[in-house]
Backbone bond lengths (Angstrom), bond angles and torsions (degrees), N, CA, C in turn:
res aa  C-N    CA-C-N  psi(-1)  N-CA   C-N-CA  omega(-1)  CA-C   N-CA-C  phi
1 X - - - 1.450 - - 1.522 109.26 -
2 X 1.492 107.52 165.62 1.262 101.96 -171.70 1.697 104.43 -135.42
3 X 1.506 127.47 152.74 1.263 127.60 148.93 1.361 110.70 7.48
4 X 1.488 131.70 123.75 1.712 127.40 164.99 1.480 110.82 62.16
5 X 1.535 137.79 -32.81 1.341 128.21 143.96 2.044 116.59 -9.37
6 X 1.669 112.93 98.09 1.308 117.17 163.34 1.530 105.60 -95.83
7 X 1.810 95.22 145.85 1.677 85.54 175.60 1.748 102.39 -146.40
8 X 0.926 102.24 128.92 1.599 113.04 -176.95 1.819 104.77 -49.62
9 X 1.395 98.58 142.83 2.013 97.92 169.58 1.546 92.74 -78.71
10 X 1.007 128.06 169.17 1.653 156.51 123.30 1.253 104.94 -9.07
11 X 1.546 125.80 -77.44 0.942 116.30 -152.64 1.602 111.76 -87.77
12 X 1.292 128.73 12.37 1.618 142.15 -151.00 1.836 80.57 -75.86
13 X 1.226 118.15 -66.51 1.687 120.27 179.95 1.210 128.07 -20.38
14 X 1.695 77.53 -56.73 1.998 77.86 -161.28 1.684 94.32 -82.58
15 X 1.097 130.03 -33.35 1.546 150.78 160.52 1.944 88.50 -7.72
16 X 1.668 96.53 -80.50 1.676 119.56 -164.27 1.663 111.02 -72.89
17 X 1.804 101.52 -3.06 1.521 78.04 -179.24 2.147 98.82 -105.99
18 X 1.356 86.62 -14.48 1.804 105.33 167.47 1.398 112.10 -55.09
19 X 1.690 122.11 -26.24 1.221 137.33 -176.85 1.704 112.49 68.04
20 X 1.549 92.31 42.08 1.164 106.52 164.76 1.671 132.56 -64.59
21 X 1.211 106.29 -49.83 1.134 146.29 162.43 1.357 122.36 -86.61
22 X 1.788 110.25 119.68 1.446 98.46 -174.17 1.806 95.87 -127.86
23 X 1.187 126.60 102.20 1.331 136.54 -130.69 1.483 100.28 -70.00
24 X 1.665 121.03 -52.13 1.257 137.81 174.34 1.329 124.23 -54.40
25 X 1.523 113.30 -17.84 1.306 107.49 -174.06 1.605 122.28 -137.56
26 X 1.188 125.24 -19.27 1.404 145.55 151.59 1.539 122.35 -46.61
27 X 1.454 102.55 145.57 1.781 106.14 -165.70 2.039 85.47 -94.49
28 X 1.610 86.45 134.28 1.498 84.89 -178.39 1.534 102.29 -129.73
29 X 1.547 120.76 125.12 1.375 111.74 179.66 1.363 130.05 -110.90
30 X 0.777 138.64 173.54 1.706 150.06 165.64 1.502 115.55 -106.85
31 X 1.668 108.89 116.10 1.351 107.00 -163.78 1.813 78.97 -121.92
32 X 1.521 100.76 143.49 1.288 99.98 176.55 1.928 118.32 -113.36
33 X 1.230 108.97 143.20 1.283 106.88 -143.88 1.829 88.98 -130.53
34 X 1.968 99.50 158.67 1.710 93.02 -163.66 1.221 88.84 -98.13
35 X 2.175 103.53 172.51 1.919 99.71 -178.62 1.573 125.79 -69.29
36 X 1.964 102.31 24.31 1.480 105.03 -165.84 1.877 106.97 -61.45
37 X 1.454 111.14 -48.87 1.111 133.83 179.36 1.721 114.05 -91.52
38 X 1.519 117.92 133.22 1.421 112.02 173.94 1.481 111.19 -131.04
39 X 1.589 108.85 107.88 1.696 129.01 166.85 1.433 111.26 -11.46
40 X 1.186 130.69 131.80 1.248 125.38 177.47 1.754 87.00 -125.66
41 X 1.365 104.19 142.79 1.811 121.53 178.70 1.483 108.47 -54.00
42 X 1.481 110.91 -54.97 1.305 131.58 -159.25 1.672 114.77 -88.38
43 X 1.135 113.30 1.98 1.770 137.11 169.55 1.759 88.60 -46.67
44 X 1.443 134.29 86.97 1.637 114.64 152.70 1.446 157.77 -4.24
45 X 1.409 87.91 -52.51 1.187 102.97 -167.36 1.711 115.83 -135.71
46 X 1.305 108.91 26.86 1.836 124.99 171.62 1.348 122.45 -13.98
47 X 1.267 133.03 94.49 1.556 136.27 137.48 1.210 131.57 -91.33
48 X 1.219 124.80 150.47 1.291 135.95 170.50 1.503 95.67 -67.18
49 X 0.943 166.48 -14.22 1.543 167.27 146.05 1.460 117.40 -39.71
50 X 1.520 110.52 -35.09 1.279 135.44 162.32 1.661 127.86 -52.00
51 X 1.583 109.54 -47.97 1.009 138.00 177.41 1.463 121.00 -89.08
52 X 0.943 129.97 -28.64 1.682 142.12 -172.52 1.143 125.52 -34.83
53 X 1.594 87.97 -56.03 1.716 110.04 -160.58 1.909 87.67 -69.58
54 X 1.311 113.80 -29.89 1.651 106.79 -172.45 1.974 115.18 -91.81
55 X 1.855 101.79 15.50 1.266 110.57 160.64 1.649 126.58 -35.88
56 X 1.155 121.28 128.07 1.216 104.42 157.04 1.253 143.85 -61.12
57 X 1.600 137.70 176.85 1.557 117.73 -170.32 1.692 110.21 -75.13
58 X 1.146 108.93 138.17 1.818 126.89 -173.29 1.293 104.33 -112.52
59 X 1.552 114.42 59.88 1.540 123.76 -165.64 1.479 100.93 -128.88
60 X 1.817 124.72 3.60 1.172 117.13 -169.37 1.638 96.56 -125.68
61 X 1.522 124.68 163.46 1.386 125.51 164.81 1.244 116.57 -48.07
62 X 1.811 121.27 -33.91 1.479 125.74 -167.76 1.138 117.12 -71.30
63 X 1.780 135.70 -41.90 1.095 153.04 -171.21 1.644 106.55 -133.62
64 X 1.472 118.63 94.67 1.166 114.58 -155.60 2.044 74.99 -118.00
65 X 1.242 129.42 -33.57 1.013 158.56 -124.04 1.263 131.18 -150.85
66 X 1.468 130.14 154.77 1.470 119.90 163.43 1.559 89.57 -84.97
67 X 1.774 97.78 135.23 1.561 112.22 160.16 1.482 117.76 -55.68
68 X 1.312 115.12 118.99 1.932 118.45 156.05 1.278 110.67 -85.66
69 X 1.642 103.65 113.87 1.557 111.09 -179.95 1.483 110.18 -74.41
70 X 1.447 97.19 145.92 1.233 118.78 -161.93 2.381 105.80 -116.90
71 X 0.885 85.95 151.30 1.513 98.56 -162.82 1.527 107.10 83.09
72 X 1.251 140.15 20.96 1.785 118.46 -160.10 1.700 104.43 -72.22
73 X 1.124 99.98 119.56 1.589 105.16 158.55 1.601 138.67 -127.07
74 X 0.958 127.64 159.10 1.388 140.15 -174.12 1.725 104.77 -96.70
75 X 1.005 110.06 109.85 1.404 110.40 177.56 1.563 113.34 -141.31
76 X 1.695 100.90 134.79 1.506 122.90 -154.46 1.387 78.04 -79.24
77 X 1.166 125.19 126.69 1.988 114.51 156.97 1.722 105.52 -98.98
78 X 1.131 129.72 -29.52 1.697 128.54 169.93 1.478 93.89 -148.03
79 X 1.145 88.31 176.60 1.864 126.00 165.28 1.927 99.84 -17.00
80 X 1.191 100.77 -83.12 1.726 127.60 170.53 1.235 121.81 -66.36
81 X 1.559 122.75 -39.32 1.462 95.50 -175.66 1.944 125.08 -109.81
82 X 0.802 130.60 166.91 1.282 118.18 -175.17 1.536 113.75 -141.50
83 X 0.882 135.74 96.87 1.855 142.80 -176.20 1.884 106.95 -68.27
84 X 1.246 86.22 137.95 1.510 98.51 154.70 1.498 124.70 -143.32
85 X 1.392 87.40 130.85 1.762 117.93 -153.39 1.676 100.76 -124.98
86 X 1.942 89.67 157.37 1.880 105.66 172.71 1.500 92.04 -156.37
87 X 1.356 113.41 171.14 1.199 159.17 -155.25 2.206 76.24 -89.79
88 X 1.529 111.64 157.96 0.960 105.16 172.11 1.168 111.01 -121.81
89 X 1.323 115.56 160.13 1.876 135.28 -147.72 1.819 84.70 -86.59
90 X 1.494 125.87 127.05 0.750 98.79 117.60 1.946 121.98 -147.48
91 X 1.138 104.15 168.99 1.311 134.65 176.08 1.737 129.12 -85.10
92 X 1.399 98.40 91.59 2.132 96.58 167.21 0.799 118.80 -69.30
93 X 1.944 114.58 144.27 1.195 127.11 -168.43 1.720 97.74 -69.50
94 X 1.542 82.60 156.05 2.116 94.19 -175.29 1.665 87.31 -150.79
95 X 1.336 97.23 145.99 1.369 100.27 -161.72 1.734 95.82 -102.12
96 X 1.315 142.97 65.51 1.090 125.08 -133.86 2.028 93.24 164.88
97 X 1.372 101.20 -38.38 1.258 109.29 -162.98 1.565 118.37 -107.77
98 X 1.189 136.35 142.32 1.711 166.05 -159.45 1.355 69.51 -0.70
99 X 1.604 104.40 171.14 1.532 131.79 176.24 1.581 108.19 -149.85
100 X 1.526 122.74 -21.35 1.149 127.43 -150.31 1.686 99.43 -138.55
101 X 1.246 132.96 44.22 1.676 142.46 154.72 1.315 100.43 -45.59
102 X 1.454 116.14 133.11 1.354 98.42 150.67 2.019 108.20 -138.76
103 X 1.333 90.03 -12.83 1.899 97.00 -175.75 1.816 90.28 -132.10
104 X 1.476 105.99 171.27 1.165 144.96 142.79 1.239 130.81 -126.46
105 X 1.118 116.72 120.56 1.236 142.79 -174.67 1.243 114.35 -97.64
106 X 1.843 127.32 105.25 1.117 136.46 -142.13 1.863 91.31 -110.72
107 X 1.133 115.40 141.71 1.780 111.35 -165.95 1.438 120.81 -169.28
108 X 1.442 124.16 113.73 1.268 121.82 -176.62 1.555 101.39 -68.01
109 X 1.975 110.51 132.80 1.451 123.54 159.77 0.990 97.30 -54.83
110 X 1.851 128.61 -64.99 1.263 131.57 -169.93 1.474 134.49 -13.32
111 X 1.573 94.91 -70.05 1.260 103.65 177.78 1.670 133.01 -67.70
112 X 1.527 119.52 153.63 1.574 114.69 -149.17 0.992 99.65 -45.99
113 X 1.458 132.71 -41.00 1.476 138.34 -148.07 1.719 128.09 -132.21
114 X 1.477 92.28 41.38 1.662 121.19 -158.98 1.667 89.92 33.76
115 X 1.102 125.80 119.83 1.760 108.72 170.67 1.183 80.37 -109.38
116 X 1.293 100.77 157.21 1.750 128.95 168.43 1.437 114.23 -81.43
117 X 1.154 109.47 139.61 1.507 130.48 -169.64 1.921 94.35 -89.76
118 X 1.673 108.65 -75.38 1.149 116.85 -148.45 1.227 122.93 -178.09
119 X 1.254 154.87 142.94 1.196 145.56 -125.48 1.936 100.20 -151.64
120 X 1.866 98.32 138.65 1.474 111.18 170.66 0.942 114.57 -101.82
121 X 1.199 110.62 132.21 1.763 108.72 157.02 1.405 110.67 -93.65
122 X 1.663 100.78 113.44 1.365 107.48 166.36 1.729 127.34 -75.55
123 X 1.132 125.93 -8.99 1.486 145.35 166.35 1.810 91.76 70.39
124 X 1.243 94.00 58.21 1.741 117.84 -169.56 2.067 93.00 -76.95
125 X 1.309 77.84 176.58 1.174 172.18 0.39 1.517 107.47 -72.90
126 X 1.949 101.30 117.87 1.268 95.44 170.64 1.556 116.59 -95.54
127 X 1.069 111.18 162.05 1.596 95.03 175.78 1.685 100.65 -155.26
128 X 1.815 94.21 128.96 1.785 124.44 -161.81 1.812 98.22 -63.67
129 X 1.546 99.26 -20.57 1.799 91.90 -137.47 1.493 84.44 -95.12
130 X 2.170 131.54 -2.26 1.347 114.04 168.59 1.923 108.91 -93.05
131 X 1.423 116.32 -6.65 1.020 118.92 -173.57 1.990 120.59 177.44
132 X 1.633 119.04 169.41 1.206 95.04 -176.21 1.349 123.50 -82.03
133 X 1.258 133.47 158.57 1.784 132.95 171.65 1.460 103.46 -97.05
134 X 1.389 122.15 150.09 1.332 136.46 142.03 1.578 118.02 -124.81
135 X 1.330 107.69 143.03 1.423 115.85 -166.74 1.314 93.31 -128.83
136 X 1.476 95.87 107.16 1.769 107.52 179.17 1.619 110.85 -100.01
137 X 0.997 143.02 139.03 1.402 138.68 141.80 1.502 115.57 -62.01
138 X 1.329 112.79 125.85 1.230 145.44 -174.52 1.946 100.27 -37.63
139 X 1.230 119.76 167.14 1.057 113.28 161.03 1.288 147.19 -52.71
140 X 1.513 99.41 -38.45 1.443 129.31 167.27 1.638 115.69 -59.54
141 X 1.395 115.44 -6.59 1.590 119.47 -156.72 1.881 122.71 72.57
142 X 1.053 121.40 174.70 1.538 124.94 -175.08 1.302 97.15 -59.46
143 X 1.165 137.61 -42.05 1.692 159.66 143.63 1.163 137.83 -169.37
144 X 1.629 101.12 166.30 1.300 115.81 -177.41 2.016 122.39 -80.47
145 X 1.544 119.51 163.98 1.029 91.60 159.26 1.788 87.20 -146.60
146 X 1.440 103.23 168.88 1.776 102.69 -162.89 1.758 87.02 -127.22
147 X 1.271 112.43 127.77 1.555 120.32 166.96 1.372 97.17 -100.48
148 X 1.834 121.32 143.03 1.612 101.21 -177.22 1.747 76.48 -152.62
């Protein structure tokens, strides 16, 4: 994987076709996590519950929290495909705050059991407290999906 590389879990599908996930209308966050632990795609059954304990430190105003992305939308791009997109995170440097980011962990609050969406590679260790981060979604959005 590389820098900004998003990659869906395994179980995000069957998750959205369970109607777990309701893409348009659910608070969906980004919890950022250190390079102690590394996301695997094929993990089944993904929560943010999973990941937590490997949070980074929540000792500064900037990251008090997993971020709730803000702008999220559902957007038809043709016939078949449909994007899902947000506004991008960002974070001022605090001299005080995480040093050691290395994933985001993308995750509906909504759902019973925060399920996990999908995971960033931040090409970490990032760290807030030498400067600020922004976490953009790619052009394409966090992703695409193609009905055919």
């Amino acid at each position: 994987m590389a820098r900004g590389d998003f990659t869906l879990f395994k179980n995000f599908v069957i998750d959205l076709s369970a109607e777990v996930h309701s893409l348009g209308s659910d608070t969906f966050k980004m919890g950022l996590i250190t390079t102690a632990v590394t996301p695997v795609s094929s993990e089944s059954s993904a929560k943010w519950a999973q990941y937590s304990a490997n949070q980074v430190s929540t000792d500064d105003s900037q990251y008090a929290e997993p971020l709730t992305l803000a702008g999220v939308a559902l957007t038809t791009i043709s016939s078949v495909v449909t994007m899902f997109d947000s506004s991008a995170i960002e974070l001022s440097q605090n001299s005080s705050a995480f040093t050691n980011a290395g994933w985001g962990i993308l995750y509906n609050e909504d759902g019973s059991s925060d399920q996990a969406v999908g995971f960033l590679d931040l090409g970490g260790p990032v760290d807030l407290s030498a400067g600020p981060i922004t976490i953009t979604p790619n052009t394409s959005g966090w992703f695409r999906f193609t009905i055919s």
